[in-house]
PyMOL Python script that loads the backbone (N, CA, C, O; Angstrom):
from pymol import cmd

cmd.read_pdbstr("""\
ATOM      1  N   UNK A   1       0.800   9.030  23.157  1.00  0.00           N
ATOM      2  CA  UNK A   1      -0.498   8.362  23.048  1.00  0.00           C
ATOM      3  C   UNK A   1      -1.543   9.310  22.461  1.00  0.00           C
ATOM      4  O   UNK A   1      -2.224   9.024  21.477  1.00  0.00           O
ATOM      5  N   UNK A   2      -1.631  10.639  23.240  1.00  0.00           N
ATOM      6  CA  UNK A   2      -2.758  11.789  22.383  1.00  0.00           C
ATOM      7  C   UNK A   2      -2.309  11.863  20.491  1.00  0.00           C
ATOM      8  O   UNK A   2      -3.080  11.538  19.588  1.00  0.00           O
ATOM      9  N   UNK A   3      -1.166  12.276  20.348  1.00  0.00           N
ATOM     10  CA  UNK A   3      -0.563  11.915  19.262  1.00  0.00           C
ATOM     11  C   UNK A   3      -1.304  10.711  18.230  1.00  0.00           C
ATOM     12  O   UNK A   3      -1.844  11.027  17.170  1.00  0.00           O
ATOM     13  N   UNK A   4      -1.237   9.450  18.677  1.00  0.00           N
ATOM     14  CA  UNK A   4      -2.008   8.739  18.083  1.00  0.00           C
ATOM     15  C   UNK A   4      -3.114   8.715  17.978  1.00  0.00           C
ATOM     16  O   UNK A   4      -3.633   8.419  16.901  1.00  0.00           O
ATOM     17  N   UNK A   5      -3.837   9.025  19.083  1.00  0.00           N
ATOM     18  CA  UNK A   5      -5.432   9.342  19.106  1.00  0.00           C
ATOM     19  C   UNK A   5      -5.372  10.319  18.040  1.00  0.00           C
ATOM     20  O   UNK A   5      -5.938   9.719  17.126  1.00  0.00           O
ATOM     21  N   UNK A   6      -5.127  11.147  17.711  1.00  0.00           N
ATOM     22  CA  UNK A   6      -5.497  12.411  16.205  1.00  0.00           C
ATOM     23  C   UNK A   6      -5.512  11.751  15.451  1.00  0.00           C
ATOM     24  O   UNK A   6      -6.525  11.529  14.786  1.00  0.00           O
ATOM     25  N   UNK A   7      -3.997  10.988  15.204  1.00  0.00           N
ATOM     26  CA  UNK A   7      -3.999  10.038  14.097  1.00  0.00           C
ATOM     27  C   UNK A   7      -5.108   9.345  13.342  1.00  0.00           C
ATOM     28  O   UNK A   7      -5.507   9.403  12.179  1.00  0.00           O
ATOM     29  N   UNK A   8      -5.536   8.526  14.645  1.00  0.00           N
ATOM     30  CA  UNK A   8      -6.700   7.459  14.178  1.00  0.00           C
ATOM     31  C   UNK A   8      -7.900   8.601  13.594  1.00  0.00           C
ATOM     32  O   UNK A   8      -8.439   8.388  12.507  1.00  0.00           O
ATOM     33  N   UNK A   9      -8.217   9.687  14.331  1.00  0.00           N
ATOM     34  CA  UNK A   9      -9.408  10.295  14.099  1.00  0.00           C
ATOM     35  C   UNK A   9      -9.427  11.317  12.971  1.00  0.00           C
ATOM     36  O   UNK A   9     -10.420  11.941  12.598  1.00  0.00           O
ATOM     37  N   UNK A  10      -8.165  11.404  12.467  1.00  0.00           N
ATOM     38  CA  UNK A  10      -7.552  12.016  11.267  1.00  0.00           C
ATOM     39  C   UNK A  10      -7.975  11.307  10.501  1.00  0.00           C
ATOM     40  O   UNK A  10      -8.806  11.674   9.670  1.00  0.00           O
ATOM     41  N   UNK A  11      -7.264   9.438  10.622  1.00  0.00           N
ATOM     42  CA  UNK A  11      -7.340   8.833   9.676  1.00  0.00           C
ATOM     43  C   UNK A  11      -9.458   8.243   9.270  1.00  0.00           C
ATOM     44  O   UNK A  11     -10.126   7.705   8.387  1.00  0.00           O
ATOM     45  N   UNK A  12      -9.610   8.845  10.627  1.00  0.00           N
ATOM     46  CA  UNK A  12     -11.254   8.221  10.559  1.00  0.00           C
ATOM     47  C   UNK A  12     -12.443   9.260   9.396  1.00  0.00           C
ATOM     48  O   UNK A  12     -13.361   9.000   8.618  1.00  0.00           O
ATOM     49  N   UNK A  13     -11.675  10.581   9.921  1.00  0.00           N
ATOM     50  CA  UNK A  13     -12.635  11.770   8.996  1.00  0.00           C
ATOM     51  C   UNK A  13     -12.046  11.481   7.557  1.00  0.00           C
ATOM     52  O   UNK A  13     -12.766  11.444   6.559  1.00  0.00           O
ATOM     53  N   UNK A  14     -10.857  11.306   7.533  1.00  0.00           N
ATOM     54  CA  UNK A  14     -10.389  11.267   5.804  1.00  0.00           C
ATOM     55  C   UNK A  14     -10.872  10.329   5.088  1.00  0.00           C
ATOM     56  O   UNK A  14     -10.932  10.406   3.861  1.00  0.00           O
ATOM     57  N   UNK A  15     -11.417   8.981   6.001  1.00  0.00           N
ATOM     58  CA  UNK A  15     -11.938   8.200   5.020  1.00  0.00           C
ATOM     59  C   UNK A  15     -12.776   7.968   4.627  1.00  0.00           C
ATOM     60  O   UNK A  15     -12.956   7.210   3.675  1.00  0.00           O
ATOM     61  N   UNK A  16     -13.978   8.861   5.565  1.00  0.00           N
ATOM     62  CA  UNK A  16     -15.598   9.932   5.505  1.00  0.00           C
ATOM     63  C   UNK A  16     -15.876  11.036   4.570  1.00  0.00           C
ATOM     64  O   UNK A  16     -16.965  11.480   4.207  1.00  0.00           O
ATOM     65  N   UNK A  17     -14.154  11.548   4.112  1.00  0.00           N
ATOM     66  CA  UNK A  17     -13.907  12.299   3.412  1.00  0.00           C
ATOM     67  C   UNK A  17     -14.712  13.786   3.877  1.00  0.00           C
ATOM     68  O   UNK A  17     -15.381  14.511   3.141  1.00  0.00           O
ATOM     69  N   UNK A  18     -14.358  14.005   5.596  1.00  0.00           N
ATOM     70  CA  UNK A  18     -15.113  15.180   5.999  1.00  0.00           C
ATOM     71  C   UNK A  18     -14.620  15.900   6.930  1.00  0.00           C
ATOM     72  O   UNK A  18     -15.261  16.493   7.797  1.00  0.00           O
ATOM     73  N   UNK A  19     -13.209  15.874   6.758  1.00  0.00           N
ATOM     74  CA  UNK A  19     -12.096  16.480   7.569  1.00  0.00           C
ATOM     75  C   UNK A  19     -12.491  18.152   7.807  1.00  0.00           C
ATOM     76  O   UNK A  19     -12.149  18.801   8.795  1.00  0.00           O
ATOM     77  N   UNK A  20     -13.291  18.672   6.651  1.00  0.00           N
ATOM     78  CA  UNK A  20     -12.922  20.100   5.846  1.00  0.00           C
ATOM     79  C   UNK A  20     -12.082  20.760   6.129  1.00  0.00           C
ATOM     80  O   UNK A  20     -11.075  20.246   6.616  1.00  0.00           O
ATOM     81  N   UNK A  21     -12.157  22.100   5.946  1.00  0.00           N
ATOM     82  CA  UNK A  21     -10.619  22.608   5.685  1.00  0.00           C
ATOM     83  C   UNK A  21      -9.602  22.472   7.167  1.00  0.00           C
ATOM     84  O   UNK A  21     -10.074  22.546   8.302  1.00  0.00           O
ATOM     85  N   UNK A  22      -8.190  22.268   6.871  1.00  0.00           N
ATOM     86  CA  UNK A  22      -7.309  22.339   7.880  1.00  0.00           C
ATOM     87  C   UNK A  22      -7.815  23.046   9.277  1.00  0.00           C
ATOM     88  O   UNK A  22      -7.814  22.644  10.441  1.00  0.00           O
ATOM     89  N   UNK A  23      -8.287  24.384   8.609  1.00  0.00           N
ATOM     90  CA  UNK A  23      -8.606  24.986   9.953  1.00  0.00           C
ATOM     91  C   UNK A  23      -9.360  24.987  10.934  1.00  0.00           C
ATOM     92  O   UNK A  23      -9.273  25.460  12.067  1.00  0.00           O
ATOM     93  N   UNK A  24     -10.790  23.892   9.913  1.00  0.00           N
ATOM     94  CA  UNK A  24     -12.181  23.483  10.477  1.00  0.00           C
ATOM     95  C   UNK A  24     -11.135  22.237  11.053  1.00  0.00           C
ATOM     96  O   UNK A  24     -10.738  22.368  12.211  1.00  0.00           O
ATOM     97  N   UNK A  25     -10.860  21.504  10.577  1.00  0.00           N
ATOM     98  CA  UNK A  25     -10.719  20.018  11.111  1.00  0.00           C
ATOM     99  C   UNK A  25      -9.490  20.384  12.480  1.00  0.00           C
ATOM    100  O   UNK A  25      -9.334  19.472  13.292  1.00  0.00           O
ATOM    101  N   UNK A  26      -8.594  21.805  12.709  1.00  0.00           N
ATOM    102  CA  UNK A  26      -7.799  21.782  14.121  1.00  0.00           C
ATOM    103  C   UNK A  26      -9.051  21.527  14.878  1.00  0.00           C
ATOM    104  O   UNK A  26      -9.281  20.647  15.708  1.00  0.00           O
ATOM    105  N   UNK A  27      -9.963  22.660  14.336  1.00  0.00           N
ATOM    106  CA  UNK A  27     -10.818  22.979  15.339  1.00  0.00           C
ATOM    107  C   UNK A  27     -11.462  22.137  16.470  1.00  0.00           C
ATOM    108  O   UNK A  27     -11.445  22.002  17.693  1.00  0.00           O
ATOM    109  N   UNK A  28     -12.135  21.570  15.163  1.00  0.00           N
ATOM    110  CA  UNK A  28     -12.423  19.574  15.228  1.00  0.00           C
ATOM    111  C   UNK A  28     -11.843  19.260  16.497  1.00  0.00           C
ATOM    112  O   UNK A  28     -12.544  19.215  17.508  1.00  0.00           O
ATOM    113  N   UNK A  29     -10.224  18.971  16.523  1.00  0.00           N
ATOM    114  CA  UNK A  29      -9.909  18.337  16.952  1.00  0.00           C
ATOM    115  C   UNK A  29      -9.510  18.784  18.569  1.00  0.00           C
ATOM    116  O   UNK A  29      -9.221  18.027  19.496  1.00  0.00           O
ATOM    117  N   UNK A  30      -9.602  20.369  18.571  1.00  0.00           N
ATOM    118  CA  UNK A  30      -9.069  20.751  19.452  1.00  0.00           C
ATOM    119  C   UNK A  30      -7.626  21.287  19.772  1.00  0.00           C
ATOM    120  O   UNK A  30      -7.255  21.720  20.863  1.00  0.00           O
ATOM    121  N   UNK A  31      -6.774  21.164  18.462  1.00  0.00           N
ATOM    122  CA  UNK A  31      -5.303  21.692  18.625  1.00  0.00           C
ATOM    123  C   UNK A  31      -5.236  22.918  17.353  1.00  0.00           C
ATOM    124  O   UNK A  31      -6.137  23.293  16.603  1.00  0.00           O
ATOM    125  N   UNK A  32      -4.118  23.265  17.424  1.00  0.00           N
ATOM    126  CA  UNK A  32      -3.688  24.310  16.572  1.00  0.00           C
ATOM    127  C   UNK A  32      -3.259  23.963  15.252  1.00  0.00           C
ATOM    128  O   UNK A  32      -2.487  23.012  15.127  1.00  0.00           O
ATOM    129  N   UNK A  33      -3.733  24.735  14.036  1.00  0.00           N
ATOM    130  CA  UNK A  33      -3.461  24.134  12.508  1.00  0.00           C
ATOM    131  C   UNK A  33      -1.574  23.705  12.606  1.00  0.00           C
ATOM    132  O   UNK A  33      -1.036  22.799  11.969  1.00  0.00           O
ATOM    133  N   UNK A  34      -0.765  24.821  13.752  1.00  0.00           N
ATOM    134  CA  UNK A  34       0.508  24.315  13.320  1.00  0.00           C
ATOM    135  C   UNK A  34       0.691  22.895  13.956  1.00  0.00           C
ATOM    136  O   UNK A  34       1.446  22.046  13.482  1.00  0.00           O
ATOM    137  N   UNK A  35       0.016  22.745  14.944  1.00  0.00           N
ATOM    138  CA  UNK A  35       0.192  20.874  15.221  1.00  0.00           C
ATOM    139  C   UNK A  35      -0.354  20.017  14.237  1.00  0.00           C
ATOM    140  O   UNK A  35       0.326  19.138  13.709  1.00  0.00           O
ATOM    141  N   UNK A  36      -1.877  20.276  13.880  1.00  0.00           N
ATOM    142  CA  UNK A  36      -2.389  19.396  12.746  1.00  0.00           C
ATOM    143  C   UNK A  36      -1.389  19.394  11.882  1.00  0.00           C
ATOM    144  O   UNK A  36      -0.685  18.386  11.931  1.00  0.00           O
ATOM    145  N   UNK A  37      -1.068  20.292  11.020  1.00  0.00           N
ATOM    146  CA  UNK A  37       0.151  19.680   9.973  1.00  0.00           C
ATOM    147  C   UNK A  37       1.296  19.319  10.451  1.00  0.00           C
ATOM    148  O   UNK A  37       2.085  18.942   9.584  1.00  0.00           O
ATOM    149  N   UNK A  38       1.702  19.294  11.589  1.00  0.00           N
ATOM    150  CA  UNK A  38       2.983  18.872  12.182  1.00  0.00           C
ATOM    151  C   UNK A  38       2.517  17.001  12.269  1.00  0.00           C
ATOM    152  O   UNK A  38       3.373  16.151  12.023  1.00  0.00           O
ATOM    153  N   UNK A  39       1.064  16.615  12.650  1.00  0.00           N
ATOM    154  CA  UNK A  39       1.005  15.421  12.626  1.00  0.00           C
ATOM    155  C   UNK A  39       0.323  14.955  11.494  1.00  0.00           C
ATOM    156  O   UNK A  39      -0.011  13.818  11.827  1.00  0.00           O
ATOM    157  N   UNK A  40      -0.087  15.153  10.346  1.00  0.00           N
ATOM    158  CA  UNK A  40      -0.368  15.394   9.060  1.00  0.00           C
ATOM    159  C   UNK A  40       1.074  14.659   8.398  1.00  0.00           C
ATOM    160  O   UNK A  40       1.069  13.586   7.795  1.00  0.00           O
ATOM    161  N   UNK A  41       2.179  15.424   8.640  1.00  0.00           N
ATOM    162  CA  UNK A  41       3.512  15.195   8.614  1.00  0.00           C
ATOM    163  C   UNK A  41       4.021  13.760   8.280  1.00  0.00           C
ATOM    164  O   UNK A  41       4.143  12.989   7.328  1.00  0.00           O
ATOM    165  N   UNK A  42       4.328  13.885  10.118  1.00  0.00           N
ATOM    166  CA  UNK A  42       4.522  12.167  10.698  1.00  0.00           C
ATOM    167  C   UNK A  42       3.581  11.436   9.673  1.00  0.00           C
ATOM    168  O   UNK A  42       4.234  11.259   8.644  1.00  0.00           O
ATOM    169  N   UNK A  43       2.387  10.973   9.554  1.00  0.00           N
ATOM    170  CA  UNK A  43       1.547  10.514   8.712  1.00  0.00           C
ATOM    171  C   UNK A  43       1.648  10.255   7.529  1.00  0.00           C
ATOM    172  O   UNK A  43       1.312   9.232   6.932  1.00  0.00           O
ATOM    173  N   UNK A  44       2.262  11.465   7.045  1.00  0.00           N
ATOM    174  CA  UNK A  44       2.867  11.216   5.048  1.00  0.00           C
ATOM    175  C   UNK A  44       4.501  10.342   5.873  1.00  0.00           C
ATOM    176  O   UNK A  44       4.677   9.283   5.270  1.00  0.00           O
ATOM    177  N   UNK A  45       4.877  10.411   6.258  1.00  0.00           N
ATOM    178  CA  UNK A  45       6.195  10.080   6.921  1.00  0.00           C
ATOM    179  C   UNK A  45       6.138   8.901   7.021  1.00  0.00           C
ATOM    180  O   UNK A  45       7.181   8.247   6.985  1.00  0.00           O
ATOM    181  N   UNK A  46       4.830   8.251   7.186  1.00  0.00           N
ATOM    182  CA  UNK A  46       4.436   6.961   7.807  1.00  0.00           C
ATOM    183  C   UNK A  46       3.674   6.309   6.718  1.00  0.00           C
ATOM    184  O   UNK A  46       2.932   5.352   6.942  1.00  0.00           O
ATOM    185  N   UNK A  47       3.889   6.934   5.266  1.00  0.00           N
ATOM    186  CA  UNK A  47       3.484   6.312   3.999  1.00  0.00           C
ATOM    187  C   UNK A  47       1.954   6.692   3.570  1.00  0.00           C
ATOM    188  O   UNK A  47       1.258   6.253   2.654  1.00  0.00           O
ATOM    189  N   UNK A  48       1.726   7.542   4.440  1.00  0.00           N
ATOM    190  CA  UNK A  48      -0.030   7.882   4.325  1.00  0.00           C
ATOM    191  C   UNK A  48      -0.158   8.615   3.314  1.00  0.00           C
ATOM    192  O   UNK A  48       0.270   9.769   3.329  1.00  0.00           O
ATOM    193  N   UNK A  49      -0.876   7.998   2.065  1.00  0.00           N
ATOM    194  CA  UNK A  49      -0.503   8.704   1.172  1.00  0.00           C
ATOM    195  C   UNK A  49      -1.827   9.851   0.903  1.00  0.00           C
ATOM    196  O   UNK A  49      -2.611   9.898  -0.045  1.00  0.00           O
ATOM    197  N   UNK A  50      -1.745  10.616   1.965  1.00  0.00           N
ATOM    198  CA  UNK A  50      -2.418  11.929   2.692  1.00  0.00           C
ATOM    199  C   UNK A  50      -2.407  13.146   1.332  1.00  0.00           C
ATOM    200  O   UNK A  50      -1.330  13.628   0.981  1.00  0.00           O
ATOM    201  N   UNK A  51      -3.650  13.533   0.685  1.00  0.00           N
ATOM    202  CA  UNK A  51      -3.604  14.533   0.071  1.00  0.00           C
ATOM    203  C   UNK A  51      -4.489  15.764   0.574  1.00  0.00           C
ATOM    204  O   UNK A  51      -5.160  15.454   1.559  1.00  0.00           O
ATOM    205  N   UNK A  52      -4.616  16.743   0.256  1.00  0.00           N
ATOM    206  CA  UNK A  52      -5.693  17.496   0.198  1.00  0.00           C
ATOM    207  C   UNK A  52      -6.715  17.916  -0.771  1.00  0.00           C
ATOM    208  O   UNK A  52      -6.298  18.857  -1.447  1.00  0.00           O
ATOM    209  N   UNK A  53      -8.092  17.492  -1.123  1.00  0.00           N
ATOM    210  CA  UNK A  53      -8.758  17.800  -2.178  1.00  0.00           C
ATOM    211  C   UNK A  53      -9.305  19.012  -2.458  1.00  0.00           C
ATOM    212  O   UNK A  53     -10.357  18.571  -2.920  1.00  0.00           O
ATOM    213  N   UNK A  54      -9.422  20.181  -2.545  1.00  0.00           N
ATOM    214  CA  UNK A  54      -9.692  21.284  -2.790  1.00  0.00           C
ATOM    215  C   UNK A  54     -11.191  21.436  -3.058  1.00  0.00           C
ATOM    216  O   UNK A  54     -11.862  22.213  -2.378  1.00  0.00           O
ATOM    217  N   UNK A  55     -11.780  20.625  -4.144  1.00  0.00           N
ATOM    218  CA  UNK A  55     -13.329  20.508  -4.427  1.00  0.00           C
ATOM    219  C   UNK A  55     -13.708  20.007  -3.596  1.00  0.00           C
ATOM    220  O   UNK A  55     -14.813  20.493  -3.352  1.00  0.00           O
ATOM    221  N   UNK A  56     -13.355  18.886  -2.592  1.00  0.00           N
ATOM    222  CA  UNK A  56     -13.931  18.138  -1.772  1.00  0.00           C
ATOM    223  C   UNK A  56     -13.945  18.998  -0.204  1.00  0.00           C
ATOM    224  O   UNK A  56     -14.616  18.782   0.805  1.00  0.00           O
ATOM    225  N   UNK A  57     -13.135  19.809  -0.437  1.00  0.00           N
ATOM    226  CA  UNK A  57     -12.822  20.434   0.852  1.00  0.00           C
ATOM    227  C   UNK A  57     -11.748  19.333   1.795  1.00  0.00           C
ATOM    228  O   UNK A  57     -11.258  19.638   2.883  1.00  0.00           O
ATOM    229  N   UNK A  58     -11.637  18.637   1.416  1.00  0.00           N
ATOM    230  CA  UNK A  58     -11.289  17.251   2.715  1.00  0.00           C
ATOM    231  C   UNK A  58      -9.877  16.977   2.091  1.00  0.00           C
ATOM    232  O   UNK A  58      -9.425  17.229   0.974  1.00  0.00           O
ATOM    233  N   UNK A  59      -9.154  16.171   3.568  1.00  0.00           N
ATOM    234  CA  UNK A  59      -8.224  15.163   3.260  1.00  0.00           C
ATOM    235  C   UNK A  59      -8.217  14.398   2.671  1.00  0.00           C
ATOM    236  O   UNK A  59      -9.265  13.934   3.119  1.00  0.00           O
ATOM    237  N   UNK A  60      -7.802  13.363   1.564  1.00  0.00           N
ATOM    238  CA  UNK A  60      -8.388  12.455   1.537  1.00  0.00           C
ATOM    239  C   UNK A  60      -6.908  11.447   1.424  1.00  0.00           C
ATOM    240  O   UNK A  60      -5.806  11.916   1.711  1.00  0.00           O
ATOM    241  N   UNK A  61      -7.122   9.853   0.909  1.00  0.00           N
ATOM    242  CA  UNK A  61      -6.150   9.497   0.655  1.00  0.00           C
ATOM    243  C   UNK A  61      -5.991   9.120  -0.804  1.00  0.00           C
ATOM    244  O   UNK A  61      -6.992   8.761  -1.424  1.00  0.00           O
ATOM    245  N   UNK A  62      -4.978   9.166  -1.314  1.00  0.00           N
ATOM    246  CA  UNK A  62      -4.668   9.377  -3.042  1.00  0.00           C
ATOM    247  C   UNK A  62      -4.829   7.080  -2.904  1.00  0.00           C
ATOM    248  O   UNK A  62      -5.348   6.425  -3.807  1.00  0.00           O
ATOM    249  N   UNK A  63      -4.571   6.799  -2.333  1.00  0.00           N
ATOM    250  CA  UNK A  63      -5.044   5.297  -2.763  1.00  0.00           C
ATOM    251  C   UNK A  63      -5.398   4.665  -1.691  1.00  0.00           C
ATOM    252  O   UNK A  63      -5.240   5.293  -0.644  1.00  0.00           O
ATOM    253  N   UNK A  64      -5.951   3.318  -1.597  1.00  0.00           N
ATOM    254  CA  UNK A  64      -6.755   2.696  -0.604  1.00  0.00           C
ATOM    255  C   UNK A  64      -5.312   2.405   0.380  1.00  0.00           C
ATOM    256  O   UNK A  64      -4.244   2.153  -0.180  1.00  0.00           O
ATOM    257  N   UNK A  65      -5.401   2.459   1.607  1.00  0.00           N
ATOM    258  CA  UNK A  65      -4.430   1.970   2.589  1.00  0.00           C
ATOM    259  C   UNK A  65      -5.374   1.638   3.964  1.00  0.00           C
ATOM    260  O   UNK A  65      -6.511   2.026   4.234  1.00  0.00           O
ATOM    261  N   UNK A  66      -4.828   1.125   4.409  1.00  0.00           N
ATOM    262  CA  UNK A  66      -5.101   0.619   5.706  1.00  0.00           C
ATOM    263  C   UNK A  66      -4.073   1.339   7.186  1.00  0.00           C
ATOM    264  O   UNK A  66      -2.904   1.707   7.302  1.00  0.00           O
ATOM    265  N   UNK A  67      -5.132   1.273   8.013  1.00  0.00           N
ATOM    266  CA  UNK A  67      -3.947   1.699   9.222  1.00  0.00           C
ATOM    267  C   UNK A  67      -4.472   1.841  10.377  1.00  0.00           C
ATOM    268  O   UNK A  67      -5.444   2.513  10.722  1.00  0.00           O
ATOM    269  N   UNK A  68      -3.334   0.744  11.347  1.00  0.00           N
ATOM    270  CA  UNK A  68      -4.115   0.914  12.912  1.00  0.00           C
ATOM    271  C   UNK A  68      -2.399   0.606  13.574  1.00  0.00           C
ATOM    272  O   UNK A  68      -1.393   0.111  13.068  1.00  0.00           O
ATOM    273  N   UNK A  69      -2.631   1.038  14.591  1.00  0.00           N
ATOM    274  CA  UNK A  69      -2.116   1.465  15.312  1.00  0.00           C
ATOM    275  C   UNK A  69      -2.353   0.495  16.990  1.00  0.00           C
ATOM    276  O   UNK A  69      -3.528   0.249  17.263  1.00  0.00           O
ATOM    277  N   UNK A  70      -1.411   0.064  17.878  1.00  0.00           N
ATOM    278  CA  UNK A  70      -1.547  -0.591  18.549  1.00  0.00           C
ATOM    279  C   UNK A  70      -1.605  -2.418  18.756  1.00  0.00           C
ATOM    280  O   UNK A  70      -0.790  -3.030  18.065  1.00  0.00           O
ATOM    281  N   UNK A  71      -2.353  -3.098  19.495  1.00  0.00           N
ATOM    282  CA  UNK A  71      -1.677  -4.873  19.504  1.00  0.00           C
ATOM    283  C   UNK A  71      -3.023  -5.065  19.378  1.00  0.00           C
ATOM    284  O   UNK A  71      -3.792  -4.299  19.960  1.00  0.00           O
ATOM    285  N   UNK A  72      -3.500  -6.126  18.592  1.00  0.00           N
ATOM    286  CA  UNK A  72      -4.670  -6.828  18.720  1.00  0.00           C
ATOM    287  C   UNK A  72      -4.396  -8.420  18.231  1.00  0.00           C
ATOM    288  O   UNK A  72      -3.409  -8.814  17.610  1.00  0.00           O
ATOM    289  N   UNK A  73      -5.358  -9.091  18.609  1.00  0.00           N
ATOM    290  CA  UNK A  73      -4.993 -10.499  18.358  1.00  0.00           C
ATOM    291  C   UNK A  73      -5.991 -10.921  16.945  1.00  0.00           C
ATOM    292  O   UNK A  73      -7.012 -10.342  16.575  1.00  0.00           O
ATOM    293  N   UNK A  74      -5.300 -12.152  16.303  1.00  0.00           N
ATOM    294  CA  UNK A  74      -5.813 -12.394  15.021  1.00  0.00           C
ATOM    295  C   UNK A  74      -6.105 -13.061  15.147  1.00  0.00           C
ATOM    296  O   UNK A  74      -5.192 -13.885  15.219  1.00  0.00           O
ATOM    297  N   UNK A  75      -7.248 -13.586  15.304  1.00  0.00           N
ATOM    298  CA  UNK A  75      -7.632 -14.871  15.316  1.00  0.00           C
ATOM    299  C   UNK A  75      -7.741 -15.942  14.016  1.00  0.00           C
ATOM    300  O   UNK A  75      -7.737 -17.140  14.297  1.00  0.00           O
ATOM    301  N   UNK A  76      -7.802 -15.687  13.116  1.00  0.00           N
ATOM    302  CA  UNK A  76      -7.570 -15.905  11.929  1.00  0.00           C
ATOM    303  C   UNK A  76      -6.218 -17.091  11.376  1.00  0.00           C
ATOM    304  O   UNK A  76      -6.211 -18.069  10.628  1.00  0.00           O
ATOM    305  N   UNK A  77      -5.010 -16.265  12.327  1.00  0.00           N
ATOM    306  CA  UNK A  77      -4.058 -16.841  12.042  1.00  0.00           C
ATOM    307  C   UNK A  77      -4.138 -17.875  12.465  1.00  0.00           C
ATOM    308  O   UNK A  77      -3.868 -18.842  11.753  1.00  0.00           O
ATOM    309  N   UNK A  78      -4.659 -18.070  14.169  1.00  0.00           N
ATOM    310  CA  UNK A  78      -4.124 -19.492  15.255  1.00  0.00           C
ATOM    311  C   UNK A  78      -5.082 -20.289  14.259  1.00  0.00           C
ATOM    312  O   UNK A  78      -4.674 -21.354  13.796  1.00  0.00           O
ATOM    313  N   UNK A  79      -6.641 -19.690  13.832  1.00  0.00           N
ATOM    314  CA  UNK A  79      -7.430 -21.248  13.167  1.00  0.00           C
ATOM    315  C   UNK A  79      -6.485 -21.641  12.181  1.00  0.00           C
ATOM    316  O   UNK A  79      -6.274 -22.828  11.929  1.00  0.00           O
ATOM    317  N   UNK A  80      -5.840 -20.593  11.545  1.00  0.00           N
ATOM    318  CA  UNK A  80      -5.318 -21.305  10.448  1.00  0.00           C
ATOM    319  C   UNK A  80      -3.901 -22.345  10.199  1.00  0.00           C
ATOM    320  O   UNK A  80      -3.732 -23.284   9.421  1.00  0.00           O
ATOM    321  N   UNK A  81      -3.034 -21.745  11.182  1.00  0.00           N
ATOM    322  CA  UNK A  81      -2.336 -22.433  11.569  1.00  0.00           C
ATOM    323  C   UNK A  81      -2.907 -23.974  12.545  1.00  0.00           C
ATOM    324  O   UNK A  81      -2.283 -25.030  12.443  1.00  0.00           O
ATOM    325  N   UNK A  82      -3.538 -23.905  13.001  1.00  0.00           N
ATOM    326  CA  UNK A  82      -4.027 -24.984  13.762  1.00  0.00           C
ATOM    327  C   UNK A  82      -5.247 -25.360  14.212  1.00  0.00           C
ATOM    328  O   UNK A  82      -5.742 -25.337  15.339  1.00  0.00           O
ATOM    329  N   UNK A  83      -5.838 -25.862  12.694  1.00  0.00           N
ATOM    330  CA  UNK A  83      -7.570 -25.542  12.074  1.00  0.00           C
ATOM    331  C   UNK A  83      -7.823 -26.576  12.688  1.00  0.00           C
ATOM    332  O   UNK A  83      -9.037 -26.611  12.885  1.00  0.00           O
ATOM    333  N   UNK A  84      -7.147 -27.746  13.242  1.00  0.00           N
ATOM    334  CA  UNK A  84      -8.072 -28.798  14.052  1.00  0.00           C
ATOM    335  C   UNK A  84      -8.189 -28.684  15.686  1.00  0.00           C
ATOM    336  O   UNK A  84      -8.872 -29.494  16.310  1.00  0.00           O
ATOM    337  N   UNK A  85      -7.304 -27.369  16.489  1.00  0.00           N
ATOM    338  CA  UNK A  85      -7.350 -27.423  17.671  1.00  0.00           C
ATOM    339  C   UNK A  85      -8.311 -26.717  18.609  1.00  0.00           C
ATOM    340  O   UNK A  85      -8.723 -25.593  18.321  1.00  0.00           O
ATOM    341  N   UNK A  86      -8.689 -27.351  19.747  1.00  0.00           N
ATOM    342  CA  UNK A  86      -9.700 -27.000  20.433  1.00  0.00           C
ATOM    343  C   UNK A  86     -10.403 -27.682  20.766  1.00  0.00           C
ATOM    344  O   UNK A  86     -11.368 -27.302  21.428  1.00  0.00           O
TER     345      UNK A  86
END
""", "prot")
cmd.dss("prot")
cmd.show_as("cartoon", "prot")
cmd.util.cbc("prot")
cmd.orient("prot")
């Protein structure tokens, strides 16, 4: 579960584009640069198409993606499937 929590907050600074460097953003987070890239990892592993920008200082992602993690309900679907009920 902590695992995922980085994730999300990984995935939250990268898309702020204000991760800065690896060593600022362990810091950030509270773990060690060899865990950050260990879950950095998992992440490219998991299709994140996770770069590092050098001018930008930051993570960023090389194309638009989406990503969450966990159950939520859609409401979207039930109206649409069954736009007259209720």
């Amino acid at each position: 579960m902590k695992q995922i929590k980085l994730m999300e907050r990984i995935d939250q600074l990268t898309r702020l584009e204000a991760t800065g460097t690896p060593l600022e953003l362990a810091l950030r987070l509270g773990i060690s640069k060899t865990k950050l890239y260990r879950i950095i990892n998992v992440m490219k592993d998991l299709d994140a198409p996770l770069e590092y920008d050098i001018n930008l200082q930051s993570y960023i992602y090389a194309k638009d993606v989406g990503f969450k993690f966990g159950f939520f309900t859609d409401n979207t679907t039930s109206d649409t499937l069954h736009p007259h009920a209720g």
